[in-house]
C-alpha angles and dihedrals in degrees: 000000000000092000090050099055090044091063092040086060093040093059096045089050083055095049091044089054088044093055098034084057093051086054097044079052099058091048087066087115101050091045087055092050098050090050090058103110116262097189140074127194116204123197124199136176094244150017131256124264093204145348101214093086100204084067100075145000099233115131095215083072099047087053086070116033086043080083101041101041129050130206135214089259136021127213113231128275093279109008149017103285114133121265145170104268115155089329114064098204150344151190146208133225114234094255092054097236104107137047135186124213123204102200127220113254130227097032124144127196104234076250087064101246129132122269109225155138083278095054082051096054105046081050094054091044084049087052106042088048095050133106139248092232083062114013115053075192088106096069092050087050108029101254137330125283117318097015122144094243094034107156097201116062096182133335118195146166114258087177133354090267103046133058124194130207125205115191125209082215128356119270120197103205087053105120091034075054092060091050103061114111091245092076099057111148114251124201105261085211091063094034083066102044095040105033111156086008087067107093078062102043097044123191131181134133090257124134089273147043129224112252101166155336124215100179121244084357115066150328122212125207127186133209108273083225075187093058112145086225111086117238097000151154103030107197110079090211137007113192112196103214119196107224104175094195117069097194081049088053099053088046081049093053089040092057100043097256094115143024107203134012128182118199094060110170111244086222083065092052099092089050093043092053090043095068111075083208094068134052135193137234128208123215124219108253108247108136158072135223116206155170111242115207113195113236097197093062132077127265088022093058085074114091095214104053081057098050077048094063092046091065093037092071121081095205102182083051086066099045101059089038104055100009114054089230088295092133147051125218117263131224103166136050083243130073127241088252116057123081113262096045121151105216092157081074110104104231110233107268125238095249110142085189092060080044099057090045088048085052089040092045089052088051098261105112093151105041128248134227121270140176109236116194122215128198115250099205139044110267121178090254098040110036090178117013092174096063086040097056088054099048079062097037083055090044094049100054086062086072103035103266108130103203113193101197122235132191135165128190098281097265095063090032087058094043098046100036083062093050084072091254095132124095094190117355129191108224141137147187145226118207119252094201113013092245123120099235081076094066113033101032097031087054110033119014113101093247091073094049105138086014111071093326094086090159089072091225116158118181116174102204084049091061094053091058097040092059096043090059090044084058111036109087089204111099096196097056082047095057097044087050092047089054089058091055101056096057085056091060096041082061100043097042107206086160145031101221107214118184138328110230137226093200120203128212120183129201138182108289089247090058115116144178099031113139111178111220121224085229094059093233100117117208100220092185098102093033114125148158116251 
């Protein structure tokens, strides 16, 4: 009886296996799909030096809370044109001086708070009562409350889903101005419990939530499972990784460590495409690399030793040496491709001859002894600012000038550089909104000096122009005043401009879904693994 019922048992187990392996069998799909990578690792040549976006202008940190924080509009895929973002539409009076927001419905702040006209209000008060010393909004919006040149008279709700702007002038850029990242909208709630913690405790209504922040090492994001956008975004967690190095972060993305990594060196591109297992990304091109020369410093407050400099860089030399042929020599704060561009200006030539006259003639015939700073990490515009800083430094000393070069980790560099510490300073920008004003007025027009102006370089007859452009709706007219402009600073030579980059990323080759944005802000909602 024993033995029957033991083979008895022994025949059911081999039907149940049987059986368990024909449904194991039919689960073949879901267990694909649970094996499809969920996380990105991003890896980036630097930290962040916040995560409250309103509080600087660095692009590390818009890398990140692009992806935690929304605006009221977005810019397209791959470039600036307008688009819905958190408002769904808008509209302008014919005067220009007031405009009329229609905001998006059923969106949360990660905190669980409503979204609406009221969050955007207690930001932009935030904003418009802010400092210098905290907020770069003043050079977006001429100023903070009660300036003189403030932009924004009064914002205020008329219902819970619509916001209205009323403007002191117009402004043109206004609405590309809405869509920077800077002006993503925080959750007033956190804004409250965490207050100068914030930067460190961001909230916004973004695809994804802030999890941690190890410094100079990593920052983690989680899935926003509440995001207003069905199905999106697709990665549960994205972790942005600063990798100094970038020879350190290839090897990182060869051997699985990372995903995805911006700042590749052109002079990698042939091995990169080389692997079937990698692929590259191409930037827009929207930015300028330069050398800063501080104005308010001797010798640099001479126009001349500045003109000097100008003459001293061999710029194409630079290019084919650290950029693959991946740029084009500037000779203007504004790139080629943005309307307004002077491209009727000579570039100074590179004439070490004209250099060393220009020096004798300040007064300076046998050189004199400089700082030069050099950027610690890659930027899209600088891939090594280091090597950089010593092809000048080289060129220099042909003409007298002795450079010791300086450098600091990125957050003092930054700080100190717009002090006005600096004698000379390496340095770029990518633009926020693809006009002009961001470049030439965010950069050099004395409003900005100790924002973005970190040469310190004030012209009188320059800000006139600047604000009328800002003002004037007509792009033609614009075009025609920011042209102008730029012939006042080619003679007055606040900058060497140095190149105007075509920056590479490169990714695994599974990887979906990535755009990279001109403005260097990526949008990680649609990215995916294949």
């Amino acid at each position: 009886m024993k033995k029957k019922n033991l083979l008895l048992t022994l025949v059911f187990m081999l039907i149940l296996s049987i059986g368990l392996a024909g449904c194991s069998g039919s689960e073949t799909g879901n267990d694909k799909e649970s094996s499809v990578q969920k996380e990105l690792v991003f890896g980036r040549g630097g930290d962040s030096t916040s995560l409250d976006p309103i509080t600087t202008t660095e692009g590390e940190t818009f890398k990140v809370t692009k992806n935690i924080f929304e605006t009221l509009i977005n810019y397209g895929e791959q470039d600036t044109t307008l688009q819905p973002g958190l408002a769904t539409e808008w509209k302008a009076s014919d005067d220009a001086l007031t405009f009329t927001l229609t905001l998006r419905e059923g969106v949360k702040f990660h905190d669980g708070t409503d979204f609406n006209a009221d969050a955007v209000v207690k930001n932009f008060e935030r904003w418009m009562n802010g400092d210098a010393d905290k907020f770069p909004y003043y050079t977006m919006f001429g100023g903070f409350k009660g300036d003189e040149g403030h932009v924004i008279k009064e914002i205020k709700a008329l219902d819970e889903k619509t916001v209205e702007f009323t403007l002191n002038r117009p402004q043109a850029p206004f609405l590309k101005n809405l869509a920077m990242s800077p002006f993503g909208i925080a959750s007033p709630a956190a804004l409250e419990e965490h207050g100068d913690n914030f930067s460190k405790n961001p909230v916004g209504t973004g695809p994804f939530k802030f999890v941690e922040w190890k410094e100079n090492d990593r920052i983690v994001l989680e899935k926003n499972k509440d995001y207003w956008m069905e199905g999106y975004p697709k990665l549960d967690k994205v972790i942005f990784k600063a990798i100094p190095e970038n020879s350190a972060r290839l090897n990182a993305l060869k051997t699985g460590e990372i995903d995805l990594m911006d700042g590749v060196n052109p002079s990698d591109l042939a091995q990169i495409e080389g692997d079937s297992n990698l692929q590259t990304f191409e930037r827009p091109s929207m930015n300028v690399g330069y050398l800063g020369l501080t104005a308010t410093r001797p010798p640099f407050d001479n126009k001349l030793v500045r003109q000097a400099l100008n003459h001293a860089i061999d710029k194409q030399a630079i290019i084919d040496a650290f950029y693959g042929g991946l740029a084009q020599p500037a000779k203007n704060p504004l790139p080629p491709a943005l309307e307004g561009y002077n491209d009727d200006i000579e570039a100074y030539p590179y004439d070490l001859e004209k250099a060393k006259a220009l020096l004798a003639e300040a007064g300076f015939a046998d050189g004199f002894e400089m700082e030069l700073w050099a950027m610690p990490v890659p930027r899209p515009y600088m891939p090594d600012g280091m090597k950089v800083a010593e092809v000048i430094q080289s060129s220099f000393a042909e003409i007298g000038v002795k450079a010791e070069i300086v450098t600091y980790d990125w957050g003092t560099y930054l700080d100190k550089a717009s002090k006005g510490e600096a004698d000379a300073f390496l340095l770029g920008w990518t633009g926020d909104n693809g006009d002009a004003d961001n470049f030439i007025h965010t950069l050099l027009d004395k409003d900005s000096i100790g924002s973005n102006n970190y040469t310190y370089y004030s012209n009188d007859e320059l800000h006139e122009i600047l604000i009328e452009a800002q003002t004037n709706a007509d792009q033609e007219v614009r075009n025609k005043l920011y042209k102008e402009a730029q012939e006042i600073i080619h003679e007055d030579a606040p900058w060497v401009p140095l190149v105007h980059s075509t920056p590479l990323l490169a990714g695994k080759s599974n990887l979906k879904g990535f755009l990279p944005h001109p403005t260097g802000s990526d949008n990680l909602t649609k990215v995916e693994f294949e």
